[in-house]
N, C-alpha and C positions, 0 to 999 in steps of 0.2 A: 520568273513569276513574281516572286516578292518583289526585285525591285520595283513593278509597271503598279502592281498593287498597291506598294507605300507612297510612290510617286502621284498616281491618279488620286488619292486620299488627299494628301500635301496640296494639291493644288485645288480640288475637289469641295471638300468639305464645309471649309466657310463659305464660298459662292453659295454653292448652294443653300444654307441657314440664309444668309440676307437677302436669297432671291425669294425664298419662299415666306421668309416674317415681310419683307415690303411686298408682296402681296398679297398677304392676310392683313397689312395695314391699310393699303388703298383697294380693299375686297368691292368697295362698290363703285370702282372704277370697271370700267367698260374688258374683258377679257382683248381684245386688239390693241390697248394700248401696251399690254405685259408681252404682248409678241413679237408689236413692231418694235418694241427697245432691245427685246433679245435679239431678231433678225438683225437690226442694225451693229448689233454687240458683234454680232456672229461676223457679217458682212468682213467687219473691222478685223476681225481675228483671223477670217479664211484670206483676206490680202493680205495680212503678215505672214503667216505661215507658209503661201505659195510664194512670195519675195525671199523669204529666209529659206525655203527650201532650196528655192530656184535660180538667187544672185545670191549677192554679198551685200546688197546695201542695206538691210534689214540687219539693224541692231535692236537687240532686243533693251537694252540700257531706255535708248530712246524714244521706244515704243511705250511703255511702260513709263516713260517720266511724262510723256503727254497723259496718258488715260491716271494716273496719281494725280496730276496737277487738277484734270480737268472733277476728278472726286472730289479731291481736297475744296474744292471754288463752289461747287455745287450740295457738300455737305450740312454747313449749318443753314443754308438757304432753305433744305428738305427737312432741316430739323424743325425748322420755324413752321412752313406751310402741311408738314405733318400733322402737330399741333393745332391751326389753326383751320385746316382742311377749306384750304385758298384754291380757289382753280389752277393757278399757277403748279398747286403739285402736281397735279397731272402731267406736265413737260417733264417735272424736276426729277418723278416717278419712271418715264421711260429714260430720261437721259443715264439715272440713275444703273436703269436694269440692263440697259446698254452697254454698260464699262465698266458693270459686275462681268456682263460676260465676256467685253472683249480683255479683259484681263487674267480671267482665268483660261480661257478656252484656246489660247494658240498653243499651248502644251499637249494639249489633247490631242487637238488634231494633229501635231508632228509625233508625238510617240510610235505611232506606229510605224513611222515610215524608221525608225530605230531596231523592230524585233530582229530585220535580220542581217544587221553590221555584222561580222564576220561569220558570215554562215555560209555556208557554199550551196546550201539548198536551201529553202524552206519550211520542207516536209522531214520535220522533225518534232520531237518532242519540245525541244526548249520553245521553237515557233511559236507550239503550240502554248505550252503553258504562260509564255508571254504573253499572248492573247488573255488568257483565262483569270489571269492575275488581272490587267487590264477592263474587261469587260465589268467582271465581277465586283472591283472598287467602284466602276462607275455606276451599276445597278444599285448598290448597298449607298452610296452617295446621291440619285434619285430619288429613291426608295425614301431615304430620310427627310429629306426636301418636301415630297408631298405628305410623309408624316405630319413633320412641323408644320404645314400648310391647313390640315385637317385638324389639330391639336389646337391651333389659332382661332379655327372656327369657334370654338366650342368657349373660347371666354370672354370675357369684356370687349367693345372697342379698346375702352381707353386702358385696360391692364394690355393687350397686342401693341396701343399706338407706345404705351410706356417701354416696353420690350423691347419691340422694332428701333427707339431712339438711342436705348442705352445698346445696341448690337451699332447701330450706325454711329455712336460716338467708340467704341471698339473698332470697328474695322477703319472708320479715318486714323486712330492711332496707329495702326500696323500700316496705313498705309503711308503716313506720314513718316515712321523707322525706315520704310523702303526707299519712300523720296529722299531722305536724308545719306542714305549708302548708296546712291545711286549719283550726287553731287558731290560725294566726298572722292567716292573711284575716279569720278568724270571727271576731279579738280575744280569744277564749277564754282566750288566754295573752299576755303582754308579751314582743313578739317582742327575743331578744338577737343581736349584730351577728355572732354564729357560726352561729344558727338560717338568719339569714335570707342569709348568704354558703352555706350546704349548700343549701336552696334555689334559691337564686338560681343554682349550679353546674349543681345535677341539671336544674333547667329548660332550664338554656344547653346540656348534651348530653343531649337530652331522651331518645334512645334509650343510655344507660348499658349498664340494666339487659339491655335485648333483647342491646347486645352481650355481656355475660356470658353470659348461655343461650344464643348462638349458639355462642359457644367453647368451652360446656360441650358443648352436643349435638355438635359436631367434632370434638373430642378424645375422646368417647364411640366415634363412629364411626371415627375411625384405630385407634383399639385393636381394635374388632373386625374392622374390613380386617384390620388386621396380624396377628392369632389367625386367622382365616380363610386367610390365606395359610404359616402356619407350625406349621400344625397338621399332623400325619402322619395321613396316609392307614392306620389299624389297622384290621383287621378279621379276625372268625374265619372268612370268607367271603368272594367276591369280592362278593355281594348289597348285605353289610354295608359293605365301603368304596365302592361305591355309593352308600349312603346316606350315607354320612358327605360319599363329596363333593359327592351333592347337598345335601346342608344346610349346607358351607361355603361354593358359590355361593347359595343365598341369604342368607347371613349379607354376603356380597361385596355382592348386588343392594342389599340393605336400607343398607348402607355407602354405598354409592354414591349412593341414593337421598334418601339422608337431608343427604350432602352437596351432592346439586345442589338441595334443600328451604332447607339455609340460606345457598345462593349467591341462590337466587332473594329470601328475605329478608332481606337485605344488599344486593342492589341495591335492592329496594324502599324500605329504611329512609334509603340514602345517595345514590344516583344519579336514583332516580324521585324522589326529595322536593326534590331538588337542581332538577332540569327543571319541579318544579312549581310551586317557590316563588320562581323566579331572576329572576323579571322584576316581583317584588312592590317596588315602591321605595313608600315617603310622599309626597305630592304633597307639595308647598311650603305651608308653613302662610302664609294671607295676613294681614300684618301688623294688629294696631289699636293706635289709642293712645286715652289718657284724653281727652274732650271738656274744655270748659271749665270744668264742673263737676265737674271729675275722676270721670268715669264711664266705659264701653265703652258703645258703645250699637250692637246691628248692626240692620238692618231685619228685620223677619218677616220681606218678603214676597224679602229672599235667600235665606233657608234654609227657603222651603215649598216646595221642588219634591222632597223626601222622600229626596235625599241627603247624604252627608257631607262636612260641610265643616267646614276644619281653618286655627285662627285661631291666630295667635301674637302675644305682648305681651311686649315686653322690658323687663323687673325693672327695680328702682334698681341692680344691680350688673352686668347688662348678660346677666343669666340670657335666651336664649329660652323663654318657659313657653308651650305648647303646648295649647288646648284646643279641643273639637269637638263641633260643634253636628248633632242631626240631629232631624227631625218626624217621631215616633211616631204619632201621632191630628190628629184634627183641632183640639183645642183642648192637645197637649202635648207640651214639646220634650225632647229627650236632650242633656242639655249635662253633658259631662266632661273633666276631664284627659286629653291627648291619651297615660295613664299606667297602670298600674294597682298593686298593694301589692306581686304576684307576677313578674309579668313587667318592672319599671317602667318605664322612658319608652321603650320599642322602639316602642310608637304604634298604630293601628289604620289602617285601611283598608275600601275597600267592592271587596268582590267580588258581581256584579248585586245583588240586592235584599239583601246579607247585608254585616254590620260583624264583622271578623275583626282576631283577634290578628295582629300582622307576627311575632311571638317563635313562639309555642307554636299557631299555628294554628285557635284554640280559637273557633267561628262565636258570635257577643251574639247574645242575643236582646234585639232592639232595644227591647222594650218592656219591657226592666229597666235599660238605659242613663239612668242617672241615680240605680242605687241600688246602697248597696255591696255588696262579694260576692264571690265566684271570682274569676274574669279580666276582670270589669267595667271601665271607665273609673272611676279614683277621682269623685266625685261634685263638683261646681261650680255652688254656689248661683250662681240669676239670679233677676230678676225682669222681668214684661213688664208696658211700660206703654204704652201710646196707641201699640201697632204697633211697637212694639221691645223689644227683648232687652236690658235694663241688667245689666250685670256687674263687679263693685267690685272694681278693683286691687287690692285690699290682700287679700282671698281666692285671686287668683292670687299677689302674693308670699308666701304663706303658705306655698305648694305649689312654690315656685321650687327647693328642696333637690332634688329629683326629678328634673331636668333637670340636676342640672352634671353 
């Protein structure tokens, strides 16, 4: 439950703030153009999902560095025609809501087809609460969406268009960190020691961003508590200051609401992720050393029983180098750096049938463990001969920089 819960929030939360401030900023755009850019978004997202469920040629690296690129190209363009409320936003407005949603929503739609990896049945409790965790992040992630949409209403254009700009000069930033670790894994570019320490930060507070959009949407909602409570009661009528206070108690509800929206994802992001991940430690990497022919040699038949096991060899300078072996098929093993380009030596683990980031969370699919990529284990030539795993020292000190 927790994890579908913290997962759905991670991917959830900011979409949703920038889909609902860009359409409290383009509010007197026609409702069908906010549709057709979702539909479209959507479109884009239900073909990724059914190719990555259904082949291999769906990398998600690549999916994601078109729909970054295609933001990055289109964001100060929406900054400008924001501002100047050019007809042209209207395009820049659906492209925009288009690749908010094809970016967050392929997660979505695959999660579930995940509740019941080693489960022998469905009808169980974990199913269930899988579900629950799941459903519930994304209602409580709605839910705030059309707060802030409602909250919007209630103030200035030009304080919503001010809002809206500094969220979209925000989310190009996080998306621009993504394109940048997305070039550095791919090699596309020669990573430099500032790329890969910005990197290396964002991943280490991997919710940043979410805390800035939560302190944005908070401080959104104090202001209008506080207008709410310090507005006077005018009216030509006793009818009319009626209305007026009932639409400052729901300015108060929606206030309120919105603030127990981003208590509930705050604990989600810090306390539920905290209980879920607190008992994740590395088992003990078991030691090898060079044989007499200076080789590693482990038996097949230790690492056929289909989980991971995690071996360690200590360098000529007394480095532990960390690598780990796991049986994909029947004739093919996953042997890598106990490491990876992004995350580095934090290490993996096996949660039931699944090999998971200890850093970023992030589940292998095991039957890419052994080739470079995303959050993969860097790769570790071996070779098997007559019922063993031969692994040449001199490929693990090559890799020993990694570990100090």
């Amino acid at each position: 439950m927790l994890q579908y819960l913290i997962n759905i929030t991670d991917n959830t939360f900011v979409p949703v703030i920038m889909f609902a401030l860009l359409s409290a900023a383009f509010v007197q755009t026609s409702k069908k153009y906010l549709v057709t850019g979702f539909v479209l978004g959507m479109m884009a997202a239900l073909v990724y999902a059914i190719l990555k469920r259904n082949t291999g040629i769906a990398v998600r690296e690549f999916y994601d560095l078109g729909v970054i690129v295609a933001w990055c190209i289109i964001a100060i363009p929406l900054l400008i025609c924001l501002f100047l409320r050019k007809p042209l936003s209207i395009l820049l407005m659906v492209i925009a809501i288009g690749l908010i949603t094809a970016q967050c929503l392929p997660n979505i739609l695959l999660y579930p087809f995940e509740f019941d990896v080693g489960m022998e049945s469905i009808f169980n409790n974990d199913y269930l609460f899988k579900w629950v965790g799941y459903g519930f992040a994304l209602l409580v992630c709605i839910l705030i969406g059309l707060f802030v949409y409602r909250l919007c209403t209630r103030f200035s254009s030009r304080f919503v268009i001010a809002i809206t700009s500094l969220a979209i000069i925000i989310f190009t930033s996080q998306n621009a960190i993504n394109l940048l670790q997305i070039l550095i894994v791919r090699r596309f570019i020669s990573s430099q020691k500032w790329m890969m320490e910005l990197v290396i930060f964002v991943l280490a507070h991997v919710n940043l961003f979410t805390f800035i959009f939560m302190i944005l949407v908070l401080l959104m909602s104090i202001l209008l508590y506080t207008k709410s409570k310090t507005t006077s009661l005018v009216g030509s009528n006793p009818a009319q200051v009626r209305k007026v206070k009932a639409s400052l108690r729901r300015d108060r509800r929606t206030s309120l609401l919105l603030m127990a929206g981003v208590a509930i994802t705050a604990y989600t992001v810090t306390r539920a992720r905290y209980i879920f991940e607190k008992g994740v430690e590395l088992t003990p990497a078991e030691p090898v050393t060079p044989n007499a022919d200076g080789l590693i040699v482990i038996a097949l038949d230790r690492v056929n029983d289909g989980n991971l096991h995690r071996y360690g060899y200590s360098a000529m300078d007394g480095t532990l180098v960390r690598f780990i072996v796991i049986k994909k098929s029947e004739n093919a093993y996953g042997v890598g750096f106990d490491a990876c380009d992004i995350c580095g030596a934090s290490g993996y683990y096996q949660r039931g049938n699944q090999v998971v980031c200890i850093l970023c969370d992030v589940v292998m699919n095991i039957a890419t463990i052994g080739f470079p990529g995303g959050c993969n284990p860097v790769p570790l030539k071996y070779e098997i001969v007559d019922g063993n795993m031969i692994i040449r020292p001199a490929h693990l000190e090559a890799e020993k920089s990694r570990f100090k």
